[in-house]
KEKOL-850458 format. One record per residue (C-alpha): residue in one letter; x, y, z. Coordinates in nm, 4 decimals, padded with zeros to 6 digits. Layout:
# residues N
@rest: a; x: X; y: Y; z: Z
...
# end
This chain:
# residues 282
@rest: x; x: -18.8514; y: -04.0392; z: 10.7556
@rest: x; x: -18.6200; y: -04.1374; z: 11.0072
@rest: x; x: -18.4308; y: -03.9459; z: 11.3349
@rest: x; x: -18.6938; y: -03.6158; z: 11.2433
@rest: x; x: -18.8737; y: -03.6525; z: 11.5340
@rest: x; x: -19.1442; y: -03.8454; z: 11.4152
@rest: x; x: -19.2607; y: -03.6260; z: 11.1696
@rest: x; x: -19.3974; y: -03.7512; z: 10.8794
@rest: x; x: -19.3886; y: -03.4816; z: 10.5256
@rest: x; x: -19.7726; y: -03.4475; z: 10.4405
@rest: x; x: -19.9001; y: -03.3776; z: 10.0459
@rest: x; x: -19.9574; y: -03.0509; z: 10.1546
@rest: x; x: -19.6728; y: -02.9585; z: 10.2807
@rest: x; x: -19.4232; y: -03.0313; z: 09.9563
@rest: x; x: -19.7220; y: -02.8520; z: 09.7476
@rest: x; x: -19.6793; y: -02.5309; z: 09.9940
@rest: x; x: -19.2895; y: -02.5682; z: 09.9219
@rest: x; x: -19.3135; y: -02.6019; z: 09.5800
@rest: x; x: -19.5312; y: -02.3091; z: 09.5622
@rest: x; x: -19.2903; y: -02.0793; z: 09.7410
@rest: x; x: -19.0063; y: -02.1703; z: 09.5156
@rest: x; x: -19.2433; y: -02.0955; z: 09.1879
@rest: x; x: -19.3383; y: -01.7545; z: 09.3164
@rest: x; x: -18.9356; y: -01.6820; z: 09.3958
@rest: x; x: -18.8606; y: -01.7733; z: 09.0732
@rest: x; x: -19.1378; y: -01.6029; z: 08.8934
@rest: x; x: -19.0127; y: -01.2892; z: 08.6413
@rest: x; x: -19.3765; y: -01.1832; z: 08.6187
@rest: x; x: -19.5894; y: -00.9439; z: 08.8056
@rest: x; x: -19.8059; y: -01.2013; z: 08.8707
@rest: x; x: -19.8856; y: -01.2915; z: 09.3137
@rest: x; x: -19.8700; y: -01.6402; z: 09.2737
@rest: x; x: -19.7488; y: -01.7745; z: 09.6337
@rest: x; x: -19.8774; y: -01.4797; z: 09.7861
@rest: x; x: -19.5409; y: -01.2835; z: 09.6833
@rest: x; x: -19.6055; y: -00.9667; z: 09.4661
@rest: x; x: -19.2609; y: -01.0411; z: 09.2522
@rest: x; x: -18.9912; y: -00.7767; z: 09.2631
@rest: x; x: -18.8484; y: -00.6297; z: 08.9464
@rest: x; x: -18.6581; y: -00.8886; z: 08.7183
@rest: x; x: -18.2756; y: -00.7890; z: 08.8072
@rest: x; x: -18.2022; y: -00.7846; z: 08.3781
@rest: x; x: -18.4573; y: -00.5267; z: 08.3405
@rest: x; x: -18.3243; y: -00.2914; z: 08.6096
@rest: x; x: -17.9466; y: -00.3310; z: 08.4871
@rest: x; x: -18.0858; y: -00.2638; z: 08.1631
@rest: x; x: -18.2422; y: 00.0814; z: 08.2889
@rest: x; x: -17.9788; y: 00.1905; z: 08.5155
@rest: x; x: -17.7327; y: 00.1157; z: 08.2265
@rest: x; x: -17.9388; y: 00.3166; z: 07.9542
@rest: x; x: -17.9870; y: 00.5992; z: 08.2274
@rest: x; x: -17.6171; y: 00.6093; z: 08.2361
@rest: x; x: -17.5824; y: 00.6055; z: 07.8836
@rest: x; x: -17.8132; y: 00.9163; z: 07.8610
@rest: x; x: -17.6591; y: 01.1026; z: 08.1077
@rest: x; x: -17.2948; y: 01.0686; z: 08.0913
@rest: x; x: -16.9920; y: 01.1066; z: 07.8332
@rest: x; x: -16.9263; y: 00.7791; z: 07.6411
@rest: x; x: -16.5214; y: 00.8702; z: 07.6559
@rest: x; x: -16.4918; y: 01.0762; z: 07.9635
@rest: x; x: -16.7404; y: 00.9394; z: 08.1998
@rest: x; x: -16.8413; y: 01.2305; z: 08.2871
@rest: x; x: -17.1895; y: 01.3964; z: 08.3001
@rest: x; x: -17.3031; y: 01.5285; z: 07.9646
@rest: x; x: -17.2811; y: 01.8901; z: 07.8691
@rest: x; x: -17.3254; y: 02.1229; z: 07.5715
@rest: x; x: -17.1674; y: 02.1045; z: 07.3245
@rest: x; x: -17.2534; y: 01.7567; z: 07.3113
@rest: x; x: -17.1709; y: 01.5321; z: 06.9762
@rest: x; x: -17.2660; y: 01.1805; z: 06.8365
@rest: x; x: -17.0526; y: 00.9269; z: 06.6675
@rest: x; x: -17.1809; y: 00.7182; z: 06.3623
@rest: x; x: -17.3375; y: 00.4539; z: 06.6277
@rest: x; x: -17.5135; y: 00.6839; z: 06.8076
@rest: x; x: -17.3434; y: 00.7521; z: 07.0804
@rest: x; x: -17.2982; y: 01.0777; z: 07.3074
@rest: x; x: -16.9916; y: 01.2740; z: 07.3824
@rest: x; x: -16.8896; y: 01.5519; z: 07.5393
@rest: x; x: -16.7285; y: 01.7963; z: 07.2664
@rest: x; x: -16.4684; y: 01.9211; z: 07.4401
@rest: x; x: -16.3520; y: 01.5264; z: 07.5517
@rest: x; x: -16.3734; y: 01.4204; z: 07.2151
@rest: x; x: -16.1654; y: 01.6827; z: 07.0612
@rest: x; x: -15.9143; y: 01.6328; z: 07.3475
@rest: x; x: -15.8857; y: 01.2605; z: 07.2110
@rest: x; x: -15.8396; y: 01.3297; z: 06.8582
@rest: x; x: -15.5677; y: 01.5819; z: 06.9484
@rest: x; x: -15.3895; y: 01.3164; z: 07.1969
@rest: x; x: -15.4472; y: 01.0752; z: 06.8614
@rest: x; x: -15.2409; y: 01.2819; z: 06.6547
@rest: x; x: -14.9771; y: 01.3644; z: 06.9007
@rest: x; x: -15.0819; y: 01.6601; z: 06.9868
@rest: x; x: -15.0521; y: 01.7041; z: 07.3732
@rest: x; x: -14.9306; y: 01.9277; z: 07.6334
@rest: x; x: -14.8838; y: 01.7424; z: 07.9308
@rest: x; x: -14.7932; y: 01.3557; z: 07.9980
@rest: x; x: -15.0606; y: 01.2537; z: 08.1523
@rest: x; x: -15.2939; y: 01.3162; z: 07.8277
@rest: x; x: -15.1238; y: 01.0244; z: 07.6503
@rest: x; x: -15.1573; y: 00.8073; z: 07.9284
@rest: x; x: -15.5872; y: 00.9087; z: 07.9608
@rest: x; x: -15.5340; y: 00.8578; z: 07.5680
@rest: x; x: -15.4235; y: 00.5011; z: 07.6524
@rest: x; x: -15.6838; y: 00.4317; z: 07.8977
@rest: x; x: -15.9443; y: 00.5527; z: 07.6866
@rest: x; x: -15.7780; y: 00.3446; z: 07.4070
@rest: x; x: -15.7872; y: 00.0043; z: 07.6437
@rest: x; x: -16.1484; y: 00.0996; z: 07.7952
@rest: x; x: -16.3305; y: 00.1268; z: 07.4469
@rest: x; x: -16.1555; y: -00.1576; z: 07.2566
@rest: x; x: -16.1822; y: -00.0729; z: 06.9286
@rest: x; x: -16.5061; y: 00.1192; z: 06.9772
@rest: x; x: -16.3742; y: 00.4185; z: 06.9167
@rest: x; x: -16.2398; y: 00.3246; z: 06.5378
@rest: x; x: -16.4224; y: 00.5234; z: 06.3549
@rest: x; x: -16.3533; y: 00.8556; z: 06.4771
@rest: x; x: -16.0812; y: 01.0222; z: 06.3145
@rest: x; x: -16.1694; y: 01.3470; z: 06.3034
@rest: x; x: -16.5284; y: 01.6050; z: 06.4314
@rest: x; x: -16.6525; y: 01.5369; z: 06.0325
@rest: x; x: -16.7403; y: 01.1984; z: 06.2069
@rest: x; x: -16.9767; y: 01.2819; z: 06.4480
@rest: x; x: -17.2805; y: 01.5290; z: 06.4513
@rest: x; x: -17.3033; y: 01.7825; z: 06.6969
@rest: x; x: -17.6569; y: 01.7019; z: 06.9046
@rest: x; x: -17.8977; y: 01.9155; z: 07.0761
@rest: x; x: -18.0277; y: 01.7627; z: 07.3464
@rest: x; x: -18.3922; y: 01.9255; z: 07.5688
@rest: x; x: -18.3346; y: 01.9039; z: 07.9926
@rest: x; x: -18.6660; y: 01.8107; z: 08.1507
@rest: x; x: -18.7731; y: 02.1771; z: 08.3344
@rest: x; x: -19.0142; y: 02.0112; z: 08.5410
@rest: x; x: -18.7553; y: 01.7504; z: 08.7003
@rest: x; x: -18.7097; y: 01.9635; z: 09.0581
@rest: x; x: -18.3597; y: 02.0708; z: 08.9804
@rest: x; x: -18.4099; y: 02.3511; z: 09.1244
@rest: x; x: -18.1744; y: 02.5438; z: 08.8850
@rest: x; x: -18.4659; y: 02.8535; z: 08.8913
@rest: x; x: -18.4779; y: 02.8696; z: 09.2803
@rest: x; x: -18.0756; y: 02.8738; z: 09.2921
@rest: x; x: -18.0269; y: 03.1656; z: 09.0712
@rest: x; x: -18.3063; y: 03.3594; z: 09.2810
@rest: x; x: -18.1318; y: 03.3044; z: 09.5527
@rest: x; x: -17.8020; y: 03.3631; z: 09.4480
@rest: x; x: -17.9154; y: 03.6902; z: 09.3536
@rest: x; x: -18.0417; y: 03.7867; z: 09.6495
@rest: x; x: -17.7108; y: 03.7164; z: 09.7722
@rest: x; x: -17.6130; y: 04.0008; z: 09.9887
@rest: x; x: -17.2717; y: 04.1911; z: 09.8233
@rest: x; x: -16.9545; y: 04.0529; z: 10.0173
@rest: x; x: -16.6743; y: 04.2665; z: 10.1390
@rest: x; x: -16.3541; y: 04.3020; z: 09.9197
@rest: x; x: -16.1382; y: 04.2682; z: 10.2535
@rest: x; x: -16.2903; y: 03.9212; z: 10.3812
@rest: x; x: -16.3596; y: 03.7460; z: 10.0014
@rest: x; x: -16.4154; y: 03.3940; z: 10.1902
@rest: x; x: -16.6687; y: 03.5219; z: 10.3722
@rest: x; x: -17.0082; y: 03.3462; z: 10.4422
@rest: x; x: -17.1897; y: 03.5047; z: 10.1599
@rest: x; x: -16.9485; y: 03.3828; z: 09.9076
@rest: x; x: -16.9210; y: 03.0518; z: 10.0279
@rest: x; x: -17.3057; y: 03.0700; z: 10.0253
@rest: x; x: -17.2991; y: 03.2187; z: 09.6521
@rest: x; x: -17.0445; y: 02.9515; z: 09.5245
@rest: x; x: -17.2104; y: 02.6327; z: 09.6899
@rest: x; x: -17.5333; y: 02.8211; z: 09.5258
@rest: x; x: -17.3996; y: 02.7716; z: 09.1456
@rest: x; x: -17.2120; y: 02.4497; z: 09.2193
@rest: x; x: -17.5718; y: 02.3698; z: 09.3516
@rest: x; x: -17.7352; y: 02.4889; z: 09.0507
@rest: x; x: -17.4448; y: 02.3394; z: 08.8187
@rest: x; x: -17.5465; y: 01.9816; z: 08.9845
@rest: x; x: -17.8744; y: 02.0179; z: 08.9070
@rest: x; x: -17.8681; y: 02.0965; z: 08.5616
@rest: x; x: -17.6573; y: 01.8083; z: 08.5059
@rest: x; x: -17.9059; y: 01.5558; z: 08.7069
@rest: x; x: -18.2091; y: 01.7200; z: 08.4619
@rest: x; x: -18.2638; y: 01.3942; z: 08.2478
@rest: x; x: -18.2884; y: 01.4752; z: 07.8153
@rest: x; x: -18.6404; y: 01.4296; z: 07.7126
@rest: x; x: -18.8179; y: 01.4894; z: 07.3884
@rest: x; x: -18.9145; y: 01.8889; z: 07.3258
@rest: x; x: -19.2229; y: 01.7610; z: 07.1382
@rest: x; x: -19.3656; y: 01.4636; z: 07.3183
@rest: x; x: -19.1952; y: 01.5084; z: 07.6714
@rest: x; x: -19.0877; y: 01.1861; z: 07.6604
@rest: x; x: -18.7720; y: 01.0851; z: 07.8575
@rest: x; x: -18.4888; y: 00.9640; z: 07.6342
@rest: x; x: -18.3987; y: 00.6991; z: 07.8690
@rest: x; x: -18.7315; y: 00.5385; z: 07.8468
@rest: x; x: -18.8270; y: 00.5655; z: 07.4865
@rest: x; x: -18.6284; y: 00.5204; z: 07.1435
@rest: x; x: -18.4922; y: 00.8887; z: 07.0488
@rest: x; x: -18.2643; y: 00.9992; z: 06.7305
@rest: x; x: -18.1082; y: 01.2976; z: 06.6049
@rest: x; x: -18.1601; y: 01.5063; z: 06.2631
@rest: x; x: -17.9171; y: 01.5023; z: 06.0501
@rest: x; x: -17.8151; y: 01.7796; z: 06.0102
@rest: x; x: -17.9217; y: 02.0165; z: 06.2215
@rest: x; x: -17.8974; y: 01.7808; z: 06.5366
@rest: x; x: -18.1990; y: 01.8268; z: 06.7020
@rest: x; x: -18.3213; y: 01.4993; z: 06.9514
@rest: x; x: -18.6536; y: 01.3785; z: 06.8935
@rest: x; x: -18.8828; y: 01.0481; z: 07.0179
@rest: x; x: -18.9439; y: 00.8214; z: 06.7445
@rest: x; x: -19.3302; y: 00.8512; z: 06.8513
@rest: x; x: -19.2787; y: 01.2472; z: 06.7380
@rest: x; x: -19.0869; y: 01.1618; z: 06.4116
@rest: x; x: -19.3801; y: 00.9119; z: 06.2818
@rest: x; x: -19.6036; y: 01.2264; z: 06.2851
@rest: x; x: -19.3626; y: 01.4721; z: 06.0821
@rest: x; x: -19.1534; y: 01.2427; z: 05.8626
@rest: x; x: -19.4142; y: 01.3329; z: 05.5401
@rest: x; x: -19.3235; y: 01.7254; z: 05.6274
@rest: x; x: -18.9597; y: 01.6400; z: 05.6339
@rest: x; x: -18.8649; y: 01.9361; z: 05.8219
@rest: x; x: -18.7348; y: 01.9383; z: 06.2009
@rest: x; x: -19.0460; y: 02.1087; z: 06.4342
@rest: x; x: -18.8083; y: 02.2754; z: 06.6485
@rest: x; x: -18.5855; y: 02.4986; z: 06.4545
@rest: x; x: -18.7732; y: 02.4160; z: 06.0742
@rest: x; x: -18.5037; y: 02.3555; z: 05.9131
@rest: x; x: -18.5515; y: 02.0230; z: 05.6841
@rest: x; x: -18.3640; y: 01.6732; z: 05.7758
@rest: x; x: -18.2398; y: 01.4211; z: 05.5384
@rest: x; x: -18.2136; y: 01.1384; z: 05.8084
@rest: x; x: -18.2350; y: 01.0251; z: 06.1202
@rest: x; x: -17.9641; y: 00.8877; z: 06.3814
@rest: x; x: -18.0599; y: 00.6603; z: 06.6861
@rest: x; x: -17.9513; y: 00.6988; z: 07.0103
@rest: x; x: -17.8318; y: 00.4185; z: 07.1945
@rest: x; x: -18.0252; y: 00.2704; z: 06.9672
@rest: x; x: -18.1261; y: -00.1204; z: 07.0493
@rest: x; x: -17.8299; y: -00.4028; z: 06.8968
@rest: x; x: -18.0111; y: -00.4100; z: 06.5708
@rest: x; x: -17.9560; y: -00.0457; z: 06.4739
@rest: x; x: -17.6471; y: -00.1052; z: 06.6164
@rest: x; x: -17.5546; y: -00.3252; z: 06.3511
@rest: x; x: -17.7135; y: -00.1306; z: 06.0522
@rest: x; x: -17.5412; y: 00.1842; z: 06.1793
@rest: x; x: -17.2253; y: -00.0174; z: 06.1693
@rest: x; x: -17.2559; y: -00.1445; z: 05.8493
@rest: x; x: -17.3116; y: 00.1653; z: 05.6661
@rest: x; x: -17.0339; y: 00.3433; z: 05.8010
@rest: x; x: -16.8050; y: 00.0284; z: 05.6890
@rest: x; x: -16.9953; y: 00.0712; z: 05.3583
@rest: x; x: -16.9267; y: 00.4675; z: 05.3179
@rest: x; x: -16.5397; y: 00.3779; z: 05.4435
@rest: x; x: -16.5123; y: 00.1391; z: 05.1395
@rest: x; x: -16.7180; y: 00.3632; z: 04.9120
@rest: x; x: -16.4357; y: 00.6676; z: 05.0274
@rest: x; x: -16.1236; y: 00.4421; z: 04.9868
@rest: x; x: -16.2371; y: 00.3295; z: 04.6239
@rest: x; x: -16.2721; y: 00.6726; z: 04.5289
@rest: x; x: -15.9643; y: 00.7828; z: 04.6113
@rest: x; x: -15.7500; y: 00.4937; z: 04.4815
@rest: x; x: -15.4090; y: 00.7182; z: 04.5201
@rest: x; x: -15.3460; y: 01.0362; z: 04.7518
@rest: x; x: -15.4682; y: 01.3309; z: 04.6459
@rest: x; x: -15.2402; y: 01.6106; z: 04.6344
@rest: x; x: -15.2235; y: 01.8582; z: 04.9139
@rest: x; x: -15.3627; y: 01.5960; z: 05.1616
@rest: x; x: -15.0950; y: 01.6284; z: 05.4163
@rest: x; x: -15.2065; y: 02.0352; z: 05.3878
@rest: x; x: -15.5020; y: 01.9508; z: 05.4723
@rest: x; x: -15.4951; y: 01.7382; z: 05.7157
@rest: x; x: -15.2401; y: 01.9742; z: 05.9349
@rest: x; x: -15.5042; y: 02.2437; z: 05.8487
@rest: x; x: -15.7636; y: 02.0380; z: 06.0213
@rest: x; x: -15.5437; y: 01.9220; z: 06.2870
@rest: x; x: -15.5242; y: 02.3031; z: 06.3625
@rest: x; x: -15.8391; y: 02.3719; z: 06.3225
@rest: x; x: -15.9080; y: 02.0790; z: 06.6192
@rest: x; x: -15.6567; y: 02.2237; z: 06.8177
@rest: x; x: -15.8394; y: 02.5755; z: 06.7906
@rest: x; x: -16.1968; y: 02.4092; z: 06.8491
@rest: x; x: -16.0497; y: 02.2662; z: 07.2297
@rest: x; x: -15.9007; y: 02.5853; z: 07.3263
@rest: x; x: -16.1977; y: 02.7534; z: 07.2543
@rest: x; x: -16.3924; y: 02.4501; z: 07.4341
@rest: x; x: -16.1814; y: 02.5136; z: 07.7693
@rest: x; x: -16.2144; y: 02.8972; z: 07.7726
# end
């Protein structure tokens, strides 16, 4: 207690102390300390980083947009990027710099993109937008067609500007629409979803407890035979992982030897790829 000026640390004082560092260190929503705690820093990288999950391209990066596929593990793609990949996989590019995004893609996922080989791997998805999330995609096209006609001697004139920052407008708000369930309204982000296999539609888990004794899908009616999760937690993770290693050994021990006319078909699918991402560009 020396050289502080003659003061001398009471009971209360460490107990105040103590009770500030509790309430800084407190993950609860309790006010302990007189601090209403903040929001644990796990839990909001764990929401920003399913967020991103549900709203970008798991090979591209970029934001999602029909068509949209999954893999075997649940996660999303953008059709057109995939199909790109499995074309730069085989060989089959036109420019340079697709074997080099091939590679980075390659080094990014390491080893997470194994077991795609071909579009028979993944399901193709339909996903609902949320039309109550103030996009303002209905607004845009009203006003785009309201858009007064410009002159075919000054093209870059104000009202096309206007009319193109209009649908890049509307384009960026589409994309910033989060998914959410058709049935319950539920956002994906927020609540476990999967996919009907086959015809691809997304549901909440919540709506697929109250329709799995009709075993058909409520949006289109036609009838499922399972279920995929999306982004699913690191449990279904695993399963999902395990049964495609399981159907992989299943396919190699019934085909001990190569069946004849498999290099035919495997250029015919090739080609058929190739067709699928010029038709995805155009």
């Amino acid at each position: 207690m020396g050289l502080d000026g003659g003061t001398i640390v009471s009971r209360s004082d460490v107990l105040r102390g103590q009770s500030w560092r509790v309430a800084q260190n407190d993950t609860s929503r309790s006010t302990r300390g007189g601090n209403v705690s903040r929001v644990p820093q796990e839990a909001a990288d764990k929401a920003l980083e399913r967020s991103t999950a549900w709203s970008t391209c798991a090979l591209s990066s970029q934001p999602l947009r029909p068509p949209i596929v999954a893999c075997g593990l649940g996660r999303l793609y953008n059709k057109d990027a995939l199909l790109q990949f499995l074309l730069a996989k085989r060989g089959r590019v036109s420019q340079p710099e697709e074997l080099l995004q091939y590679a980075n893609q390659l080094r990014v996922a390491a080893g997470g993109l194994d077991h795609i080989n071909s579009l028979k791997d993944v399901l193709e998805v339909h996903l609902h937008r949320d039309d109550n999330s103030g996009s303002g995609s209905g607004s845009l096209a009203s006003d785009r067609n309201n858009q007064p006609p410009s002159s075919s001697n000054h093209p870059s004139g104000p009202a096309s500007t206007s009319a193109s920052a209009a649908v890049a407008a509307k384009a960026a708000g589409e994309a910033a629409a989060p998914f959410v369930c058709p049935i319950t309204l539920h956002p994906c982000d927020r609540h476990p979803c999967s996919a009907l296999r086959p015809c691809g539609h997304v549901l909440s888990d919540r709506a697929l407890q109250n329709i799995r004794g009709d075993g058909s899908c409520p949006v289109c009616g036609a009838g499922f035979i399972s279920t995929l999760p999306i982004h699913g937690s690191l449990e279904q993770v695993g399963e999902l992982r395990e049964q495609l290693r399981a159907s992989a050994a299943a396919a190699a021990a019934a085909k001990p030897g190569k069946q004849p006319g498999s290099k035919k078909r495997k250029a015919a699918e090739a080609e058929a790829e190739a067709a699928a991402a010029h038709d995805a560009r155009n």
